[in-house]
C-alpha positions as CSV (number, residue, x, y, z in Angstrom):
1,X,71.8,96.6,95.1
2,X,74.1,99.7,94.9
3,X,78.1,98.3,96.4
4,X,80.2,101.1,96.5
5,X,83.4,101.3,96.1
6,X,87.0,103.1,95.4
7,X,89.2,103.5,92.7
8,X,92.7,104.9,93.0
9,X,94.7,105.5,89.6
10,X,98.2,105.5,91.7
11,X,99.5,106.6,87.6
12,X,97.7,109.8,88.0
13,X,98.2,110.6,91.8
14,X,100.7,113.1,91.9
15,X,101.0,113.0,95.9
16,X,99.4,116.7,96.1
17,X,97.1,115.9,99.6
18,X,94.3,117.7,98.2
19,X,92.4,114.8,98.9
20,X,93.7,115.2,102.7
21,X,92.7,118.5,102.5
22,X,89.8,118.6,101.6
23,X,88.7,115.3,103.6
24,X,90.3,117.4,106.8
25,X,87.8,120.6,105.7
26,X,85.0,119.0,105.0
27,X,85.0,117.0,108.2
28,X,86.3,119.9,110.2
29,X,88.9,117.7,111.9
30,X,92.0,119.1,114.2
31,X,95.6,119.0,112.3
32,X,96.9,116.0,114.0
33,X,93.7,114.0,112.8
34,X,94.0,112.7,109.3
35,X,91.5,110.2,107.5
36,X,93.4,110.5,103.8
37,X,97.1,110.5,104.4
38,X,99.1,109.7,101.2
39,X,102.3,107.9,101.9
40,X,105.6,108.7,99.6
41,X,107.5,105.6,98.8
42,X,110.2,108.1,98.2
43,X,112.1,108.4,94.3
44,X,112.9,104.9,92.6
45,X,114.7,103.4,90.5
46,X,118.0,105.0,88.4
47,X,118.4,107.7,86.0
48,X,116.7,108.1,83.3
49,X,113.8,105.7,84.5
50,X,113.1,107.4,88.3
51,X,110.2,107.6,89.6
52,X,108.2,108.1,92.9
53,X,105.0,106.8,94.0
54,X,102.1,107.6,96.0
55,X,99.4,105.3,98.2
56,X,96.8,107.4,99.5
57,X,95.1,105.5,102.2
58,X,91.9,105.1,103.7
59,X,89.4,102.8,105.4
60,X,89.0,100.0,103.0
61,X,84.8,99.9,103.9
62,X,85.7,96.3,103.7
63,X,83.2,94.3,102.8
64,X,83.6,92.3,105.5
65,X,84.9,94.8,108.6
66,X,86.6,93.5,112.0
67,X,85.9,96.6,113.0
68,X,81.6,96.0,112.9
69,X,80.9,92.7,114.7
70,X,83.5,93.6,117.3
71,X,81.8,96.7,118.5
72,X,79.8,96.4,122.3
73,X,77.8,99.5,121.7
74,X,76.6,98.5,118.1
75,X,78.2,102.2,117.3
76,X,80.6,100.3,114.7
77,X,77.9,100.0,111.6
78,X,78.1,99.4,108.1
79,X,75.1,100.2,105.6
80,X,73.5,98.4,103.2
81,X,75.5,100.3,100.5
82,X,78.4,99.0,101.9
83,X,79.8,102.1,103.4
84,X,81.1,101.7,107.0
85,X,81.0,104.1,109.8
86,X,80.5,105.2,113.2
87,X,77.5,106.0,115.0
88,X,79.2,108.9,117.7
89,X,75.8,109.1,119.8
90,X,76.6,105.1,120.9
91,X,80.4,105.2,121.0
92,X,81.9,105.0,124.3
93,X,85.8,105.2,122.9
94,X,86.5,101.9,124.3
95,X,88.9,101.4,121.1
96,X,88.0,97.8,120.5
97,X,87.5,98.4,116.7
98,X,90.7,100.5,116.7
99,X,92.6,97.6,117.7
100,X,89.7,95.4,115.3
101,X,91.1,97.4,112.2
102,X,93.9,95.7,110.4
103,X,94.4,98.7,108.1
104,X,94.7,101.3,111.4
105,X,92.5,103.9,109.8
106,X,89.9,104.9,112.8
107,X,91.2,107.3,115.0
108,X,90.9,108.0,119.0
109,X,93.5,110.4,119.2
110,X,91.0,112.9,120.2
111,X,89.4,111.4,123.6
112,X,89.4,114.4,125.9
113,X,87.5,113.2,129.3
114,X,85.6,116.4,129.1
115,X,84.3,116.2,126.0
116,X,81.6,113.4,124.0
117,X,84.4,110.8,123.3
118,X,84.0,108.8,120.5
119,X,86.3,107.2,117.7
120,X,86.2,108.9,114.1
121,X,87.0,107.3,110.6
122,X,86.9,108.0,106.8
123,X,82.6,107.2,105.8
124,X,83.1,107.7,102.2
125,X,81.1,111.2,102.6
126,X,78.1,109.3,103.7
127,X,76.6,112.6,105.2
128,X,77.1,114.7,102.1
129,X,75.3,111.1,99.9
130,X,72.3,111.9,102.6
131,X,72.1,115.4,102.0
132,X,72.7,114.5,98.0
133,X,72.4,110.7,96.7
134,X,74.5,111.8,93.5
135,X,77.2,113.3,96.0
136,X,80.5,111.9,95.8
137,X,83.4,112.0,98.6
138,X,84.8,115.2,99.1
139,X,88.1,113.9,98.3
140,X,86.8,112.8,94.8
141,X,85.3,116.1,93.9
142,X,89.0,117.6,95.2
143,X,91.2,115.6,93.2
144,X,92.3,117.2,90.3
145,X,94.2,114.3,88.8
146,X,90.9,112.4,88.8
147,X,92.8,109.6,90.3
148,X,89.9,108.8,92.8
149,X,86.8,107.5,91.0
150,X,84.1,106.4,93.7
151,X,81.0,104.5,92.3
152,X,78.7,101.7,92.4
153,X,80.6,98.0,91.7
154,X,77.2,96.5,91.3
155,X,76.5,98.8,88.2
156,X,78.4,97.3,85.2
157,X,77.9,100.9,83.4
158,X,79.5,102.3,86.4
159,X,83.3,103.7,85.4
160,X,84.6,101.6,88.6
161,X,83.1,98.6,87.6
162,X,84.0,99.2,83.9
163,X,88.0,100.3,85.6
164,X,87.8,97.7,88.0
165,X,87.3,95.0,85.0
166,X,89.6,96.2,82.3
167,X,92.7,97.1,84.2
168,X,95.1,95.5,86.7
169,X,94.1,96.6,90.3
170,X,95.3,95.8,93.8
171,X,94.2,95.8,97.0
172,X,95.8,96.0,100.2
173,X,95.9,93.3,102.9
174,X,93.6,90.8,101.2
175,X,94.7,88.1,102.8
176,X,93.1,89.5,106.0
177,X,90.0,88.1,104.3
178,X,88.1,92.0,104.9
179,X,87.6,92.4,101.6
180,X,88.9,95.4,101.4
181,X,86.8,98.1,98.8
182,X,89.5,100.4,97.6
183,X,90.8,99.3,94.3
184,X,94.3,100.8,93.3
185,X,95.8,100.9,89.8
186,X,99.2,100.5,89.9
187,X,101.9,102.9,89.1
188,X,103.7,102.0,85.9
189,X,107.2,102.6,87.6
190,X,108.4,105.6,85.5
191,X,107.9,103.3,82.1
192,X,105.4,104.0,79.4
């Protein structure tokens, strides 16, 4: 069964925001709406060994979302590929998996009374997959650095599966118990 997943190579991020970019095109969202920030820890360390370091963020498409069982509407869904997302036809905006999300990556800035309300997250691309099964995320196409690897963790010739077992990774917030599905490599901390 295809599991898929995120890999972030934080040693290759170089804090550009393409990926924010092009998530924000792609999805055609307003500038104060942002699925792929990338937060600067700012420089570290002292001279000659300095560094700085990048975290772009996400939703996690945990594997086991807060965000899904909480939902009244049954708008809050998560597919069998593991990607999770929101169906806007039976969101009502009541913010419940806003509030659900310990990672704060949906957004309901943009619930104008006039206007279809409904809450909007990161989907891992899933309408470009539909159009394209072999499509990756927009922000993994974008990224020069090829610091974003998106692939199947159930396919052991997969390069995330093959990353995600012969490297150190992290994730964030594990102890939530979400499972969280972005893997990060670690920066190395300005040391070879």
């Amino acid at each position: 069964m295809t599991r898929y997943v995120m890999v972030i190579d934080k040693r290759r991020c170089i804090g550009c925001q393409s990926c924010t970019v092009a998530c924000r095109t792609w999805n055609d969202l307003p500038l104060d709406i942002v699925y792929n920030p990338v937060v600067t820890e700012g420089t570290q360390g002292t001279w000659p060994n300095v560094h700085r370091d990048w975290t772009p963020l996400l939703c996690m498409h945990c594997a086991n979302p807060e965000c899904v069982p909480c939902c009244p509407t049954g708008a809050s869904q998560q597919d069998e590929d593991g990607t999770v997302w929101i169906d806007s036809k039976k969101c009502m905006a009541c913010k419940v998996c806003v509030n659900a999300c310990p990672y704060g990556m949906r957004d309901a800035s943009h619930l104008e009374p006039r206007l279809h309300r409904f809450v909007r997250k990161c989907t891992f691309c899933r309408d470009r997959r539909q159009m394209d099964p072999s499509a990756k995320p927009y922000c993994v196409d974008t990224c020069h650095q090829k610091a974003r690897i998106f692939g199947d963790i159930d396919d052991p010739e997969s390069e995330v599966s093959k990353l995600i077992g012969s490297v150190k990774t992290e994730r964030l917030f594990t102890e939530f118990g979400t499972d969280p599905q972005i893997y990060y490599i670690p920066e190395l901390g300005g040391k070879a």
